[in-house]
C-alpha positions as CSV (number, residue, x, y, z in Angstrom):
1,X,102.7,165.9,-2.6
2,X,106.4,167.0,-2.3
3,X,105.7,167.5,1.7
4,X,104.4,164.2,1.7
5,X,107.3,162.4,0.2
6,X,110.1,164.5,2.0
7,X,108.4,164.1,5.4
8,X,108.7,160.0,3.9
9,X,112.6,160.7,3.5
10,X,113.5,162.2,6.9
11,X,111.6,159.4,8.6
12,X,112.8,156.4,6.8
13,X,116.4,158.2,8.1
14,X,115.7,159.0,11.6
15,X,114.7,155.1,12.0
16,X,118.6,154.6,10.6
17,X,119.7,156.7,13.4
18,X,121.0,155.5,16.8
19,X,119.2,156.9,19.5
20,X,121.0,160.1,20.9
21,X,121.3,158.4,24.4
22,X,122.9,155.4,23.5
23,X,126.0,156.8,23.9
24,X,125.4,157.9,27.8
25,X,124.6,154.4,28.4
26,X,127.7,152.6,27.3
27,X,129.8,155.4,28.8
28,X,128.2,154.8,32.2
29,X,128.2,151.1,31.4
30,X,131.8,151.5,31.1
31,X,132.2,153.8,34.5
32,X,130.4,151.1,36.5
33,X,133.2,148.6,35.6
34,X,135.8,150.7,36.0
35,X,138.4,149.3,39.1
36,X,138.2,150.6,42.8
37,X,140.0,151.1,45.0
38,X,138.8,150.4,48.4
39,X,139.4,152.3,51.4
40,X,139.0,150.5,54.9
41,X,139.7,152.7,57.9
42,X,140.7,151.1,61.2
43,X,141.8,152.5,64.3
44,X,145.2,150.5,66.2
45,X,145.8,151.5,70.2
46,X,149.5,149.5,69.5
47,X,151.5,151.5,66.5
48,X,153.1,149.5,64.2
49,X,157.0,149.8,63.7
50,X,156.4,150.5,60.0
51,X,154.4,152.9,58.6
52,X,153.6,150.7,55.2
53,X,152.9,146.8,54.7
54,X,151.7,144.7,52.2
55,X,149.5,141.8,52.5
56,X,147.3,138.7,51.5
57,X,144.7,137.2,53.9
58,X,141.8,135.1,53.0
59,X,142.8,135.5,49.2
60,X,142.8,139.3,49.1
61,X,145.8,141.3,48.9
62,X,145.8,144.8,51.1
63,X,148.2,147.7,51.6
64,X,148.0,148.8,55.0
65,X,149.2,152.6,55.5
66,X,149.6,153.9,59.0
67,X,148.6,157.6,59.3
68,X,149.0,160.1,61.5
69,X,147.1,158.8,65.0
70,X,145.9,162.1,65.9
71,X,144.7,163.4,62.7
72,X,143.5,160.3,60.5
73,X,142.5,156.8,60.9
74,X,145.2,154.2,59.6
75,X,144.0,152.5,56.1
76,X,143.6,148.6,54.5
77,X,143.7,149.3,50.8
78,X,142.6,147.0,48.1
79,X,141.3,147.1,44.5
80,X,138.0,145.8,43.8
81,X,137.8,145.1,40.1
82,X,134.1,146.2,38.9
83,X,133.2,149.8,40.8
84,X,129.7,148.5,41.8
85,X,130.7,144.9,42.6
86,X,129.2,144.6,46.2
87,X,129.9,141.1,46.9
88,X,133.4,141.5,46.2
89,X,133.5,144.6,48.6
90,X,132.1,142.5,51.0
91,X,134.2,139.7,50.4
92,X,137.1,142.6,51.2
93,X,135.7,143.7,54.2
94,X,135.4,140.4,55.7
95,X,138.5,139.3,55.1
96,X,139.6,142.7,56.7
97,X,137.7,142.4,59.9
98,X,139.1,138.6,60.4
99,X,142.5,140.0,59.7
100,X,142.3,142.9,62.0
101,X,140.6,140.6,64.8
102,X,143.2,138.1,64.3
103,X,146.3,141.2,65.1
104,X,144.5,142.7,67.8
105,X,144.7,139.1,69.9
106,X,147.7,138.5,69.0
107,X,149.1,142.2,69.8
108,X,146.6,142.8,72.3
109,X,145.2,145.5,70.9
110,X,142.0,147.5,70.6
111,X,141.1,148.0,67.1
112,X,138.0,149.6,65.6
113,X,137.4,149.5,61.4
114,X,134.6,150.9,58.5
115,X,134.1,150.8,55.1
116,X,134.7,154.8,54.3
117,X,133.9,154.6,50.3
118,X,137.4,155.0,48.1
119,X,137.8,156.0,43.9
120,X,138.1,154.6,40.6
121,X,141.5,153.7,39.1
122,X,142.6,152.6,35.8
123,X,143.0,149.7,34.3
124,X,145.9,148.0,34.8
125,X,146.5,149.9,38.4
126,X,148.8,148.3,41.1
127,X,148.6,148.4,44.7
128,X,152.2,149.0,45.4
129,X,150.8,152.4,43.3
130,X,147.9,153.1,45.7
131,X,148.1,156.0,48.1
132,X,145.6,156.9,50.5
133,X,143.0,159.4,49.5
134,X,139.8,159.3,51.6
135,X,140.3,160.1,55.5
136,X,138.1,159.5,58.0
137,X,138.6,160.8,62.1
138,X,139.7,158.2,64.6
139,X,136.9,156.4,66.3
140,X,139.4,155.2,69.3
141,X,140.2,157.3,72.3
142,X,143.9,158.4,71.5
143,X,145.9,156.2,74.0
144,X,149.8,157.7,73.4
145,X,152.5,156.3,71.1
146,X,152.4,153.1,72.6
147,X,154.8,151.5,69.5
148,X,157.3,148.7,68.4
149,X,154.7,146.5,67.1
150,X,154.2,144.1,63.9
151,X,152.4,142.5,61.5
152,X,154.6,139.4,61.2
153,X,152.2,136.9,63.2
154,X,148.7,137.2,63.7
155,X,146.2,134.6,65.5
156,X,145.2,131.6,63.6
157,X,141.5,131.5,63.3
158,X,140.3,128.6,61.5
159,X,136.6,128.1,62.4
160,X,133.2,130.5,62.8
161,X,133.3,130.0,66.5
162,X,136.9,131.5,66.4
163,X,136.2,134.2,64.1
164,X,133.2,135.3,66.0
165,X,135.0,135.1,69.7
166,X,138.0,137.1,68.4
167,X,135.7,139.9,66.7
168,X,133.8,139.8,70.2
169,X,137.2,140.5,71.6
170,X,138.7,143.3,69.6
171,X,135.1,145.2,69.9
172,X,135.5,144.5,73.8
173,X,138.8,145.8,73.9
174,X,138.2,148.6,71.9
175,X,134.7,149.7,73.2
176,X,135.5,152.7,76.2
177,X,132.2,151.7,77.7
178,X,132.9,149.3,80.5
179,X,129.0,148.1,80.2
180,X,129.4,147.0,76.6
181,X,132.8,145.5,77.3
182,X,131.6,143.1,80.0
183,X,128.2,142.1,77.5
184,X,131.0,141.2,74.6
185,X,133.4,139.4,76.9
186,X,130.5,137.3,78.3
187,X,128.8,136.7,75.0
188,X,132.3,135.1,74.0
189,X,131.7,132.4,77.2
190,X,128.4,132.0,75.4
191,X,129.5,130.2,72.1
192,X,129.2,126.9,72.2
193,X,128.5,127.3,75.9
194,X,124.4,126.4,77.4
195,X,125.6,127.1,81.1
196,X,128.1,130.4,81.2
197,X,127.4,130.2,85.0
198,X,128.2,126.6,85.8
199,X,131.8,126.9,83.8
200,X,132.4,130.2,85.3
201,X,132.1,128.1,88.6
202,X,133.8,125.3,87.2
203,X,137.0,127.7,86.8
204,X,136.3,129.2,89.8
205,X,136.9,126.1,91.9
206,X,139.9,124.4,90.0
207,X,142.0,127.5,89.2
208,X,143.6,125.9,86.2
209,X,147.2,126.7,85.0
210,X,147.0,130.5,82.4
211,X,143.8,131.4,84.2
212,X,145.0,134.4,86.5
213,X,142.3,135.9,88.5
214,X,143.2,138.3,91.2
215,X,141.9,136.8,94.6
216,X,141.9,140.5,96.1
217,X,139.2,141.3,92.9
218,X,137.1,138.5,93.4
219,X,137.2,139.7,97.6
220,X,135.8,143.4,97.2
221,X,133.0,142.5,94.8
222,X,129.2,142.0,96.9
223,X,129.0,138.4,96.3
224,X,127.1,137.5,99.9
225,X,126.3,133.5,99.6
226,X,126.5,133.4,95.7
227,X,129.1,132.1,93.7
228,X,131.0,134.0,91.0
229,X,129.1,132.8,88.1
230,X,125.5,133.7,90.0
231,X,126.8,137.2,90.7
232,X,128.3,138.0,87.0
233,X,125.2,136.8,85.5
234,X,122.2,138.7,88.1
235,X,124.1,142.0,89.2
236,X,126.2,142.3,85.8
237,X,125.2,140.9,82.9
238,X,121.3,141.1,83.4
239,X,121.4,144.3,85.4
240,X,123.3,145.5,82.4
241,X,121.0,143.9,79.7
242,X,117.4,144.9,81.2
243,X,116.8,148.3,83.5
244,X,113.3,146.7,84.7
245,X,114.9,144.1,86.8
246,X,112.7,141.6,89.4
247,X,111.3,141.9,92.9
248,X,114.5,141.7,94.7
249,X,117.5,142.7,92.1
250,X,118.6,146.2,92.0
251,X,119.1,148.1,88.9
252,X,122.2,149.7,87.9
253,X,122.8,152.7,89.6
254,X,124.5,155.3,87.1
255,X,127.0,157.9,87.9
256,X,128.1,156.0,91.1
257,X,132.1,155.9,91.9
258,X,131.3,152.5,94.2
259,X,129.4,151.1,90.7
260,X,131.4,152.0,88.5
261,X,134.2,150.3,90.8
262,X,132.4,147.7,90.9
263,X,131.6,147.3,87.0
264,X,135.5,148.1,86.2
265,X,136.6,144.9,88.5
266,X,133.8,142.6,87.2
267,X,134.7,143.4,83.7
268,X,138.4,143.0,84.5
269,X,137.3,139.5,85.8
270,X,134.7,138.3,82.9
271,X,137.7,139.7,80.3
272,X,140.2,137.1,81.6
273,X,137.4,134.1,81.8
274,X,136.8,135.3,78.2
275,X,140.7,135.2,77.5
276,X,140.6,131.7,79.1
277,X,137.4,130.3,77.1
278,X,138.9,131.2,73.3
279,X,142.3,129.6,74.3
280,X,140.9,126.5,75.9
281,X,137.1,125.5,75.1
282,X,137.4,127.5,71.7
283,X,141.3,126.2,71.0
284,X,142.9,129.6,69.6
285,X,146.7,128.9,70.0
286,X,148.2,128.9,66.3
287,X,150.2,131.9,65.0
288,X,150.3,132.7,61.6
289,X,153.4,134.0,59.8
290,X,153.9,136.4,57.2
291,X,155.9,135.2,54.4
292,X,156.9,135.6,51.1
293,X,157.1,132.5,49.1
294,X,160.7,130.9,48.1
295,X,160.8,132.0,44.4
296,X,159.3,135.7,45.4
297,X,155.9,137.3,45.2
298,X,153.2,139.0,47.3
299,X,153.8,138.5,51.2
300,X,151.0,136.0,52.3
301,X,149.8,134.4,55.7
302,X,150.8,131.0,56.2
303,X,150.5,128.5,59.0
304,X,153.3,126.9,60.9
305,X,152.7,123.6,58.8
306,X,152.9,125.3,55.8
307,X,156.2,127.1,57.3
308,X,157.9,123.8,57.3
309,X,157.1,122.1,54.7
310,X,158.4,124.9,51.8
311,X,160.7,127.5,51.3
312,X,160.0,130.9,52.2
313,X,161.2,134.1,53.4
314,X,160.0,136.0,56.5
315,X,158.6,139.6,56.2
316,X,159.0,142.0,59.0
């Protein structure tokens, strides 16, 4: 009888008792909404004068560090405020790749970027605090110290068809494949565009003002009776696009010098009908400014009406 009523006794306790695990799941709970800090790598062929800057674009505020070219990628730091939040990284990275593609056509620049992971920080953390602590290899060829240049205006996109051409652009620029260059650069004619070939002939036969194609380039490629539109499209971007071509078109011949010539000048070509297309059909033209407001805070991007309507300071 004794057992009975003592086995009675230690149960009605144990049912008391918190489970011994609940304590792992608040502490875990509490990891996953810890800060992070996010690291962005990107890759710049045009160093920038300063090795540190701080920023907001899009509504999210970055510290870009500028390491060593031939050791580590340069970084976009930002905090993201619940570890596990994805749609905020996202949000981040975005914003990122806009900015970036907005710096390399304004600069001229080929510049590659990736999301490689980053750390929890405390509560209350700063960004003027951060300091770079995952590293990642550069993805772009290593093209010298080719230096002197800024962050203080950037391209002005301000619709999807812009943001999309410029992103086209910096992955064209910074691609070392000439093939995938000339696909991007003529995908960027394709936006909002049904007939890439007529406007290609179009600009061809008018020669308008800022559209600078070499006569001697457009004289050594194999056009025969076509135009220049006809010939990009059939012996570039399809030959590049398809290896089984039809009865008639040749295939691309690999590890040819007269080719590969001939790809280099195309692309050279197709690259400044693309540089043509965003400024006129797509209407890329506006600069942004960095700024810090009148009264003082984080340095921001602004736009030339904003620039003239309040006080602010520049930031170089």
């Amino acid at each position: 009888m004794d057992r009975v009523e003592d086995f009675s006794r230690w149960s009605s306790l144990a049912a008391r008792e918190e489970p011994p695990f609940t304590p792992m799941v608040v502490r875990r709970t509490r990891i996953n909404r810890m800060p992070y800090l996010m690291h962005i790598a990107f890759d710049n062929g045009r160093r920038l004068s300063r090795n540190v800057h701080y920023l907001e674009y899009k509504g999210v505020r970055f510290k870009l560090i500028q390491n060593n070219p031939r050791k580590w990628s340069d970084v976009l730091l930002t905090i993201i405020q619940e570890n596990h939040d994805s749609d905020a990284q996202q949000v981040a990275f975005a914003a990122a790749g806009e900015f970036l593609s907005a710096l390399s056509w304004h600069n001229s620049s080929p510049i590659t970027l990736r999301h490689i992971g980053g750390h929890g920080i405390r509560a209350g953390f700063r960004l003027r605090q951060a300091q770079c602590r995952s590293f990642d290899f550069p993805d772009l060829p290593f093209q010298g110290q080719i230096t002197g240049y800024g962050i203080s205006q950037i391209a002005d996109i301000r619709n999807d068809s812009q943001r999309v051409a410029l992103t086209l652009y910096r992955e064209a620029l910074s691609s070392n494949k000439e093939l995938f260059s000339f696909l991007f650069y003529w995908q960027i004619i394709e936006i909002q565009n049904r007939d890439a070939v007529g406007w290609i002939n179009k600009m061809q036969a008018r020669r308008p003002q800022r559209l600078y194609l070499d006569a001697r380039d457009i004289q050594r490629l194999p056009l025969g009776r076509r135009r220049l539109g006809e010939y990009l499209q059939d012996d570039c971007r399809h030959a590049i696009a398809h290896i089984r071509r039809r009865p008639g078109l040749a295939p691309l011949r690999f590890d040819d010098e007269d080719e590969g010539r001939r790809l280099a000048i195309s692309t050279r070509i197709v690259q400044e009908l693309a540089r043509h297309y965003i400024r006129t059909a797509l209407g890329v033209g506006g600069t942004l400014h960095l700024v810090r407001p009148g009264s003082g805070g984080f340095p921001r991007y602004v736009d030339e009406t904003y620039l003239h309507q309040h006080r602010t300071r520049p930031v170089r």
